[in-house]
N, C-alpha and C positions, 0 to 999 in steps of 0.2 A: 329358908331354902327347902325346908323338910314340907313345908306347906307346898308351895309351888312342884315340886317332884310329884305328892300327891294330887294336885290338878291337873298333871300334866298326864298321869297315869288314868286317871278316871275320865277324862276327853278320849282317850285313846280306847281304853275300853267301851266306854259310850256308841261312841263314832262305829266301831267296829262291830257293835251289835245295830248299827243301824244298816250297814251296807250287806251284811251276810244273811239269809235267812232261806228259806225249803223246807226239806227234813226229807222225811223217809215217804214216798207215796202206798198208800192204801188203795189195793185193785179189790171192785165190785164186778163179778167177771173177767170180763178182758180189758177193761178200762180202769185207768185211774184219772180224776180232776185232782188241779190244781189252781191257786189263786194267791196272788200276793200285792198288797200296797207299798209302794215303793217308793223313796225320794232321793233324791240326790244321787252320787256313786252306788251303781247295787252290784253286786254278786249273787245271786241265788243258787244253791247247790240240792234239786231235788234227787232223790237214791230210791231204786228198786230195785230187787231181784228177780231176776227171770229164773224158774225154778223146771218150766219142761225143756226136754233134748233139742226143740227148734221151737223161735216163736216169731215170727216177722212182726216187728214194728213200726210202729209211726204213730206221729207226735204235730199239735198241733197247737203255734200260741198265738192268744191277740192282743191286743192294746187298742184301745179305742180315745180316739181326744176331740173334744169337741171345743170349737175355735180358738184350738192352739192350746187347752187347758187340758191337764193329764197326759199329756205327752209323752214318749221317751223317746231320748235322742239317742243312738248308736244302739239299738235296737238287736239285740246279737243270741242264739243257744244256737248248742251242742250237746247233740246227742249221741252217746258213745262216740266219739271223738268225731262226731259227725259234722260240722255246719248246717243249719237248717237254712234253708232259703228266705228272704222276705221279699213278700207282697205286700206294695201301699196298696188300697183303692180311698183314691182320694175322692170325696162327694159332698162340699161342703156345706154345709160348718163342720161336719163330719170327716174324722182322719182313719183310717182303720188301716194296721198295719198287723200282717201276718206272718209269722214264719212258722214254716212247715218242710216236708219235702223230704223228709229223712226215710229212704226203703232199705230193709235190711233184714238179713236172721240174726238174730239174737245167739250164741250158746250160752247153756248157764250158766248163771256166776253174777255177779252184783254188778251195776252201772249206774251213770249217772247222769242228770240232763242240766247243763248249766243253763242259766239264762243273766243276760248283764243288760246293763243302760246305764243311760245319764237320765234321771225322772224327773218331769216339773212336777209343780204343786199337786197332787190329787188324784198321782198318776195313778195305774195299776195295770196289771194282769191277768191274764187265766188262760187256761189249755188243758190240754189231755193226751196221756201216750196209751194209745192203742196193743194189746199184745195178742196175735189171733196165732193161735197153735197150727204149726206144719205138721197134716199126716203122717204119721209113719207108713214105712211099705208096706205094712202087714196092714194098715186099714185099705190101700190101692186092691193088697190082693183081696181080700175080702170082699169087696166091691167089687170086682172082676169076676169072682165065683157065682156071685148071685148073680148075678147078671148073664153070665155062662149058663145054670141053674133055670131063669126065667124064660131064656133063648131056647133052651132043649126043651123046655115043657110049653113053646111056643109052636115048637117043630114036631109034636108030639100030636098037639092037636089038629096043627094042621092034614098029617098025611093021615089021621084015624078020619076026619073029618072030608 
């Protein structure tokens, strides 16, 4: 009995490190890549933190199968509790299948981008979330002085001229 309890415990943990996987993503500027091989039931839970006052995002994944090999079926992320959209473009023997579509501001504070499926044999994935920083007012006004600045010493030359 004591044997059997222990199969039944190490199947389950097994099983359970097979459908869970992500981690935390690493940004090179404003981007982070990601990538994962997946089979069977997955969950993947990728985490980042958005650390400036605004940051508008967007995120982008694919799956590519060719004659039906590498597949995933139910093909689904969320981003900050977002649904992403998908796009087939079917081209055969080529499958490519995209979700994307997620526009938004960010504030700071930690999030997360789910992604799930059903994967055949050899499946996989890859994508990337975008984080492009929202101006604050003081860079608008900044830009609006020079530019003020430029115009007056346009108007300058003119009437001297």
């Amino acid at each position: 009995m004591k044997k059997l309890a222990l199969v039944v415990a190490l199947t389950v943990a097994g099983s359970t490190a097979a459908w869970a996987a992500g981690g935390p993503l690493t940004f090179a500027g404003n981007t982070a890549s990601f990538s994962s091989s997946v089979s069977g039931t997955f969950t993947d839970v990728w985490t980042f933190t958005v650390l400036a006052p605004g940051a508008s995002a967007a995120s982008s994944i694919t799956n590519i199968s060719f004659d039906g090999a590498g597949g995933i079926g139910s093909f689904a992320a969320v981003l900050a509790a977002v649904p992403l959209a998908s796009t087939v473009l079917p081209s055969p023997p080529v499958l490519v299948n995209v979700l994307s579509g997620f526009t938004g501001v960010l504030t700071p504070g930690p999030y997360s981008l789910v992604v799930s499926g059903i994967a055949g044999a050899g499946a996989s994935y890859g994508g990337n979330v975008v984080l492009t920083p929202i101006p604050e007012p003081e860079t608008y006004a900044l830009m609006l002085a020079g530019l003020a600045i430029v115009g007056g010493i346009a108007m300058r030359r003119r009437t001297q001229g």
